[in-house]
C-alpha positions in Angstrom: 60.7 57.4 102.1 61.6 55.6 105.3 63.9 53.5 103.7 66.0 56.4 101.8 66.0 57.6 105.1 67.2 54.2 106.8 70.1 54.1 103.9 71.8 57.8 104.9 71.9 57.3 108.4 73.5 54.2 107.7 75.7 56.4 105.3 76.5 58.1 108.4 77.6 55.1 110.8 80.3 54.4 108.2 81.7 57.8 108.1 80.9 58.2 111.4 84.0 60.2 113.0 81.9 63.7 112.2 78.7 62.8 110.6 77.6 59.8 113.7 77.6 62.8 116.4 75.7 65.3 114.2 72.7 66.7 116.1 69.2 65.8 114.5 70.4 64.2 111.4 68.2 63.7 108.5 68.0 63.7 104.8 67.4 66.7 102.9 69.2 70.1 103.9 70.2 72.4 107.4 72.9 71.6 109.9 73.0 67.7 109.9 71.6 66.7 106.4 72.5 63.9 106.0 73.9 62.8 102.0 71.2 62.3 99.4 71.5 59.2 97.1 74.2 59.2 94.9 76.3 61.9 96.9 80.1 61.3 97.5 81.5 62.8 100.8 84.1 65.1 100.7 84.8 66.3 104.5 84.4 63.7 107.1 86.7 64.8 109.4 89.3 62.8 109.1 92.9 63.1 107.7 92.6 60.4 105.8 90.0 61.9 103.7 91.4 65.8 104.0 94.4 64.1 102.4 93.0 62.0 99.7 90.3 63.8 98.3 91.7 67.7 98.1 95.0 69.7 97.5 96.1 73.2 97.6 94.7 75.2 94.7 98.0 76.8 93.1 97.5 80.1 91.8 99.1 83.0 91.3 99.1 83.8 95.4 100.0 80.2 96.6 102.9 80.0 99.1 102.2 76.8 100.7 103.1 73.1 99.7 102.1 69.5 100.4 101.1 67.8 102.7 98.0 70.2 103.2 98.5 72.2 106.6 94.6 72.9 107.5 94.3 71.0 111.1 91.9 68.1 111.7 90.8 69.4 115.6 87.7 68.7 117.9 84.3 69.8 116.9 83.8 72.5 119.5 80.3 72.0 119.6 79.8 68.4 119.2 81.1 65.0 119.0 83.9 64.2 116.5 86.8 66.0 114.6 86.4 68.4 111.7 88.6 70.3 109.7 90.2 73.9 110.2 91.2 76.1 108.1 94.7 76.8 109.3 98.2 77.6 107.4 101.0 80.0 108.7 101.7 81.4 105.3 97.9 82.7 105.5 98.4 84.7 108.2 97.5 87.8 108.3 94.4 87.5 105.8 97.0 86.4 102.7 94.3 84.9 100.8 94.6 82.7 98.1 98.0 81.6 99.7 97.0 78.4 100.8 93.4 77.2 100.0 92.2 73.9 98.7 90.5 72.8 96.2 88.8 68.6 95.7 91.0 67.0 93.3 87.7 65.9 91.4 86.3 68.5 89.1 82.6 69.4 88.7 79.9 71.2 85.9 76.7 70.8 87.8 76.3 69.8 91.4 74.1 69.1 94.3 76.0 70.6 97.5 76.1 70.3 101.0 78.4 72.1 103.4 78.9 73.2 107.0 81.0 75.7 108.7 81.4 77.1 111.9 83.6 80.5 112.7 85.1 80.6 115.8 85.6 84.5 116.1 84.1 87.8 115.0 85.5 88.8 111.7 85.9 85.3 110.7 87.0 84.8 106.8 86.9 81.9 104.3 84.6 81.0 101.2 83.2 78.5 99.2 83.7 78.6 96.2 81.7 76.9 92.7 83.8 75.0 90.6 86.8 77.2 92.1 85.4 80.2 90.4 81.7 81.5 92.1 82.1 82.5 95.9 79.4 81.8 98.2 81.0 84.1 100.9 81.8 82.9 104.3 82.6 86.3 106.2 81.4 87.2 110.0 79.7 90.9 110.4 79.1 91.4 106.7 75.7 92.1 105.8 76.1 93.7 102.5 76.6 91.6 98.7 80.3 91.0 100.2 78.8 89.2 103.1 77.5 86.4 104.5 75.9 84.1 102.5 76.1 86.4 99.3 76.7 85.2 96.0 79.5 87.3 96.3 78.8 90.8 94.2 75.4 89.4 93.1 72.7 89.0 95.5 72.6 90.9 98.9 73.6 89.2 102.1 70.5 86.8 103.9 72.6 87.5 106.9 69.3 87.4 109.1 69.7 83.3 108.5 73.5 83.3 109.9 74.1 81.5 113.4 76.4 83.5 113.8 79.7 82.4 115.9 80.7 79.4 117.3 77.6 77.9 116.0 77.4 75.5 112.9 76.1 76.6 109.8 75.0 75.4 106.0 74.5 75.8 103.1 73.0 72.9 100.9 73.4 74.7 96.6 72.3 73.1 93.8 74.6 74.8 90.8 74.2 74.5 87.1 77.1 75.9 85.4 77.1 78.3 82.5 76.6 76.4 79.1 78.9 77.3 75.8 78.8 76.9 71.8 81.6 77.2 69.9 83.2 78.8 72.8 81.3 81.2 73.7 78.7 81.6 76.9 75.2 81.0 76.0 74.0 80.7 79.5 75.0 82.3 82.5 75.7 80.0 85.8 72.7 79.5 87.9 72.5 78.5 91.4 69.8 77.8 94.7 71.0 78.1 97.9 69.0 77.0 101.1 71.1 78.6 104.3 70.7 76.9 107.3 67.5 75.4 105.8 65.6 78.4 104.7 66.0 79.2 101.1 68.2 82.2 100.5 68.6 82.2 96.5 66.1 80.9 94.2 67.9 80.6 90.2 70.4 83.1 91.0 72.5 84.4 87.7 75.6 84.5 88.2 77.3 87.2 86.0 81.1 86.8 86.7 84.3 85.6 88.5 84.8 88.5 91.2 88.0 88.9 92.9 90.7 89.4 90.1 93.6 86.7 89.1 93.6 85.2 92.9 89.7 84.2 93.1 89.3 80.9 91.0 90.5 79.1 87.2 89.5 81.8 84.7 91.0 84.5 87.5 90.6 88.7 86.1 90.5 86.8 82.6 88.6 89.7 80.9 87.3 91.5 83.2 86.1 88.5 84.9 83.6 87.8 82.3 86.1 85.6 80.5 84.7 82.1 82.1 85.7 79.1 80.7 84.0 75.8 79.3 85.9 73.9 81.6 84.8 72.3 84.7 86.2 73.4 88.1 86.5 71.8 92.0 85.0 72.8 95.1 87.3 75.2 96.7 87.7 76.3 100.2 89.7 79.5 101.0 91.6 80.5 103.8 91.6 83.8 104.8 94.1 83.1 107.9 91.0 82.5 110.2 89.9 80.0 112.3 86.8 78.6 110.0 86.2 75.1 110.2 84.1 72.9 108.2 82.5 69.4 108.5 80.1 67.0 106.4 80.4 68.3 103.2 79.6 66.3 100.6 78.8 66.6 96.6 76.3 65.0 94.0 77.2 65.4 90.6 73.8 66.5 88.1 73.1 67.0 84.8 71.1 69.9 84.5 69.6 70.2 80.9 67.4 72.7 81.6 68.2 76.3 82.9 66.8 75.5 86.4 68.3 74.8 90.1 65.4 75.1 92.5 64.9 72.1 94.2 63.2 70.9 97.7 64.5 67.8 99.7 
């Protein structure tokens, strides 16, 4: 045990611009897990990384265009830099005008992600293999709100931070299984938030959010999901959400169960 823990803070030193200034690091999940074996990180904080690892997602709302305009500006609570979700042609709450998506694609995943909204209101998501939004919204308590899987499980807003104050989620997902194209099982996913478990083998149903939300879009009904895998997206709502040590472990999950404890 000491020694996996030895091996991810060293992980940390050499992505240290974010992850060396994170408070109380450790392995396993809350604000400042550090990355389990295996995991590839996704937001350091760094341009570099912002820039090599993620694009903008272009569908049917997109107005923006390369090189990605989200900010790389101080943590305003720590040490460090971390990204912000920022683009003019979101403005206004424009979504799906300019969010990004990893260029690597996933099926099942270990996740772990922080975020920290800087004002009341505050808007942006996370979003499962671009299609299942784990919502990211400030004052929200219903199954819109925080935390939600969006439209499926009411909000464990009681866990939120709440502004100006880092949060996370750390999701293990299994996605929906398929034979001869059509869905045998329905996505599944556990979500710890802020280190308290929130969602224990959620269902997920559908894609929510019509032709703008994610790959398969309003495809029937949003019951028409796909057998294909999908990236991490981030939306931006025109808000000032920013996000920091993020990073993924890709699973194979043959049985119909997420729960997990680190």
């Amino acid at each position: 045990m000491m020694k996996s823990i030895r091996r991810n803070l060293g992980t940390l030193v050499l992505f240290g611009t974010v992850l060396g200034a994170l408070p109380a690091a450790r392995a396993g999940v809350g604000v400042g897990a550090t990355p389990v074996p295996g995991a590839e990180i996704v937001i350091d904080g760094t341009r570099s990384m912002l820039d090599e690892k993620w694009t903008y997602w272009k569908g049917p709302g997109f107005k923006s265009e390369l090189p990605i305009k989200w900010k790389i500006v101080d943590d305003p609570v720590d040490k460090g830099t971390v990204v912000q979700s920022d683009d003019p042609v979101a403005a206004g709450g424009r979504f799906g005008t300019a969010d990004i998506v990893t260029k690597k694609e996933y099926r099942d995943f270990r996740l772990h992600i922080e975020f920290l909204v800087m004002k009341k209101g505050g808007n942006s998501g996370v979003y499962l293999q671009n299609r299942h939004e784990i919502q990211v919204l400030d004052g929200d308590k219903t199954s819109h709100g925080m935390g939600a899987v969006i439209n499926e499980t009411p909000s464990p807003y009681y866990l939120y931070n709440g502004t100006g104050k880092w949060n996370s989620y750390d999701i293990t997902f299994r996605a929906a299984r398929f034979k001869d194209g059509q869905r045998t099982e329905k996505a599944l996913v556990t979500m710890y938030f802020n280190g308290v478990k929130a969602h224990t083998n959620q269902l997920i149903n559908q894609v929510w959010g019509g032709a703008n939300s994610g790959i398969d879009g309003g495809r029937n009904g949003g019951k028409g999901i796909t057998d294909v895998p999908g990236g991490l997206k981030l939306q931006n709502e025109g808000h000032d959400v920013r996000y920091r040590n993020t990073w993924i472990k890709e699973l194979d999950l043959k049985e119909p169960e997420t729960d997990f404890k680190e």
